[in-house]
C-alpha positions in Angstrom: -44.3 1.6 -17.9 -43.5 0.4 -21.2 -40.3 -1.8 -21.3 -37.5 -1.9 -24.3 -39.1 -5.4 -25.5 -42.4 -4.5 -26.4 -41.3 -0.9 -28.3 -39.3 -3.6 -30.4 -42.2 -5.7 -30.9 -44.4 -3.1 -32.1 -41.4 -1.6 -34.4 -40.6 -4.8 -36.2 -45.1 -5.0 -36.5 -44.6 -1.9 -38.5 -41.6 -3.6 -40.7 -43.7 -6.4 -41.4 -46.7 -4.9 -41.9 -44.9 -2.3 -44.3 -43.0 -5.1 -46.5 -46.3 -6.8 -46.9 -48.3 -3.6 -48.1 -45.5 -3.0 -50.3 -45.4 -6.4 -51.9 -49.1 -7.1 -52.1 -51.2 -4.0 -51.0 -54.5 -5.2 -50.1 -57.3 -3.8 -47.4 -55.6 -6.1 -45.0 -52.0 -5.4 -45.4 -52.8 -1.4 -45.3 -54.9 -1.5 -42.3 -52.1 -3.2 -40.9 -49.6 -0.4 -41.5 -51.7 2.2 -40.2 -52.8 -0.1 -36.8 -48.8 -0.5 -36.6 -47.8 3.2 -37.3 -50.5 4.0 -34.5 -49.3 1.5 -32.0 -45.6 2.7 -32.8 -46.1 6.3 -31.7 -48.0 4.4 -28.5 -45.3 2.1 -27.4 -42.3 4.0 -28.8 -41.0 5.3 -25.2 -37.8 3.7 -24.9 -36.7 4.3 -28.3 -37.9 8.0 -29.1 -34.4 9.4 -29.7 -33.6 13.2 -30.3 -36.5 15.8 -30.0 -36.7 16.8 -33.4 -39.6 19.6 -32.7 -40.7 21.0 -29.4 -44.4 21.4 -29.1 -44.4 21.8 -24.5 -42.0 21.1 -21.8 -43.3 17.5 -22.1 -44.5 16.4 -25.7 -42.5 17.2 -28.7 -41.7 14.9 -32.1 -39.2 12.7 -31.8 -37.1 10.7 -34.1 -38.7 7.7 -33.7 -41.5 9.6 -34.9 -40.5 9.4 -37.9 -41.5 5.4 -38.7 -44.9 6.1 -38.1 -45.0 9.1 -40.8 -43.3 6.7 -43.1 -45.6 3.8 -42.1 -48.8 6.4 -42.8 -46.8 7.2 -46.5 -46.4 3.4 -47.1 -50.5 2.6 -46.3 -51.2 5.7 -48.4 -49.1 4.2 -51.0 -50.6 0.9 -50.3 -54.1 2.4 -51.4 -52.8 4.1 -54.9 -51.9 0.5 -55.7 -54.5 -1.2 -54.9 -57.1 1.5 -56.5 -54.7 0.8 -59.5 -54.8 -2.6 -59.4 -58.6 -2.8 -58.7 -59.2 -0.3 -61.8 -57.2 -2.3 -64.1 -59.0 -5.2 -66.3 -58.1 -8.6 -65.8 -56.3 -10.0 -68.9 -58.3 -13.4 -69.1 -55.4 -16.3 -70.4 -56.5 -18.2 -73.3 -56.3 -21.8 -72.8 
């Protein structure tokens, strides 16, 4: 059984790991989202909240639910930039 402290330690995972693919997206920082949005909807037990959508008796989509969508948007997000950034050419500083 998963306990209340380690649904908070995988949820504040995911807040790091998004703040750091949103300030310097990067293969590492987006493969950390998307390992933290998975692990979320793993260890988010004690924390799921309101049933938002009712797939069986047992399983449906909960509120908490939501972070690991929004972690998935950030890591996609995370991507865009850094095919931007990667695409762009280096302005070279003239000494």
């Amino acid at each position: 059984m998963i306990d209340i402290f380690h649904a908070l330690v995988v949820m504040n995972s995911l807040f790091a790991a998004s703040a750091w693919c949103l300030a310097r997206p990067n293969a590492w920082s987006i493969t950390a989202v998307v390992l933290a949005s998975i692990g979320w909807l793993l260890f988010n037990a004690p924390l799921e909240g309101r049933v938002l959508v009712v797939f069986s008796r047992q399983h449906g989509f909960t509120e908490s639910d939501v972070l690991s969508i929004v972690g998935m948007i950030i890591g996609a997000i995370g991507v865009v930039r850094a095919r931007r950034r990667a695409d762009r050419p280096e302005i070279r500083r003239r000494d």
